[in-house]
N, C-alpha and C positions, 0 to 999 in steps of 0.2 A: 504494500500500500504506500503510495506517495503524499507528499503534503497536499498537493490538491484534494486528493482524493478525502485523507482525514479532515482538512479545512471543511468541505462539500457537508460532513455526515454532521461534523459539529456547530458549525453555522450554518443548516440547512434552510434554506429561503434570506439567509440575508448576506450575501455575497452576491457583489454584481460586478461582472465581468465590463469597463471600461471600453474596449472595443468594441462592442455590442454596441451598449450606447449611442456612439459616434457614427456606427453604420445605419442608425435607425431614426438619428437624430438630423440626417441631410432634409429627408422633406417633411420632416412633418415640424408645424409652429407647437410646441410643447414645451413644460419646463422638465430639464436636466433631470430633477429629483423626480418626478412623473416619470419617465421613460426607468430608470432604477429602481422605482418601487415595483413597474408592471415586469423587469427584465428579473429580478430577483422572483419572482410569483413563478413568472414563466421559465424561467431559462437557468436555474440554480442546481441541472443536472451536470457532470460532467464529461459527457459523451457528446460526437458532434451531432448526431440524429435526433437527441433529443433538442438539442437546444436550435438547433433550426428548424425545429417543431415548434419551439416554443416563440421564438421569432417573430415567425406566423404570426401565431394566435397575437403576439402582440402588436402586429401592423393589421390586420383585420381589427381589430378593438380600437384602433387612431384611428381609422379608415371609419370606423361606425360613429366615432363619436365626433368626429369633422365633418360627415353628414348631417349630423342631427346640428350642429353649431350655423352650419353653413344652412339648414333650414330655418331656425328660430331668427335668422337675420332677415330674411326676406319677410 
């Protein structure tokens, strides 16, 4: 077992991997600490299939809720 791996089991759901962020953070208008709380929810496993599963889920969840933002405007 490596330190990520121990880190993963004892801090499970709050560890947020920084490059994530940054790759999720290009288009969408969000705050920093927003995107970290959904990437820790989502993506706080440490294999790559899950967390580009969880990715997903968390740009479908901006995508839903920049809908609904971008409806209440009009």
């Amino acid at each position: 077992m490596d330190i990520n791996e121990i880190g993963s089991k004892v801090f499970e759901g709050k560890i947020v991997r920084k490059d994530l962020v940054s790759k999720i953070k290009g288009g969408a208008n969000v705050p920093v600490y927003v995107l970290e709380y959904l990437l820790g929810m989502y993506c706080n496993q440490t294999d790559e299939d899950s967390i580009e599963e969880g990715m997903l889920k968390v740009k479908k969840y901006l995508q839903k809720i920049m809908f609904v933002l971008m409806k209440q405007k009009k």
